[in-house]
Structures are given as structure tokens and as C-alpha cells.
N, C-alpha and C positions, 0 to 999 in steps of 0.2 A: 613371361620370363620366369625360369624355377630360380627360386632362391634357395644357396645353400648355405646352410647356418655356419658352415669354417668356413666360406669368404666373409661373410658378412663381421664375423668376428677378428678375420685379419685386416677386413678394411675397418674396422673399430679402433683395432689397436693402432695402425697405424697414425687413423686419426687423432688419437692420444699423442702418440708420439709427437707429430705435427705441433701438437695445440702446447704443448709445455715446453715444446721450443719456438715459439713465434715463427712456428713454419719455414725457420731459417737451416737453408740446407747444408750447410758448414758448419751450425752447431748439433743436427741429425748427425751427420757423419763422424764430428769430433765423440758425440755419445757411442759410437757404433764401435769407434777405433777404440775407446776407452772401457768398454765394457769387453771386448778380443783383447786385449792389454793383459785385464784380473782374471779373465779365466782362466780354466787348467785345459783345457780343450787343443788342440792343434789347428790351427788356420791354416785358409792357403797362402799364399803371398807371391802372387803376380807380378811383382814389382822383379823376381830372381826368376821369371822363367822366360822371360826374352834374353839372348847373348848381346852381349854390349858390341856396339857397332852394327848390328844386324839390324836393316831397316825393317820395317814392317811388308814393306811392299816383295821384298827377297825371297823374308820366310813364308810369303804366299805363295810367288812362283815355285818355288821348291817344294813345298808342299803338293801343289799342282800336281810337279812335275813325278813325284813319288806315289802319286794316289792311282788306282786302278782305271781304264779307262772305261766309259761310261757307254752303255747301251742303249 
């Protein structure tokens, strides 16, 4: 197996992250949220890009149904 030194350093950090949160993944996330909070940066936010009412499974078939068809 090649080892490459930027995973090994993002699975590093990760591991940090983990360990000074007791591996607990709602206080990961709350960090996560809270650091996109104080930045100046633009995020995305998922949460406005479904239409309310629209089920998931709708804006599949319709998706589907608009996409080119396949050869």
C-alpha cells in the first residue's frame, strides 16, 4: 500500500478532532457549526435548497424524468 503524506495528515487531524471531543459526534458537529457561525466565508446551506412540501422521492422522479436518456 503507497502511503500518502496528506491523508495521513488528514487522518491525523481528524484524529485530534475526535480525541478532544470524547469522540462524541454532536459535540464534532456542534464545533463544525460553530466555527461556519465566526467565519467570514459563505457556506452552503442545504437545509433552503429542497421546496417545502416536495418529497424527496418527487424530486427524484422528476429529476429522472428531465435528465437525458441513457445509451
Amino acid at each position: 500500500m503507497i502511503h500518502d503524506p496528506i491523508l495521513d495528515e488528514v487522518r491525523s487531524i481528524r484524529e485530534t478532532i475526535a480525541q478532544e471531543h470524547d469522540y462524541d459526534v454532536s459535540a464534532i458537529f456542534a464545533m463544525f457549526r460553530q466555527n461556519a457561525a465566526a467565519s467570514n466565508r459563505e457556506h452552503v446551506n442545504l437545509s433552503a435548497s429542497t421546496p417545502i412540501g416536495t418529497s424527496r422521492a418527487a424530486q427524484l422522479s422528476v429529476a429522472a424524468d428531465e435528465a437525458p436518456p441513457r445509451r
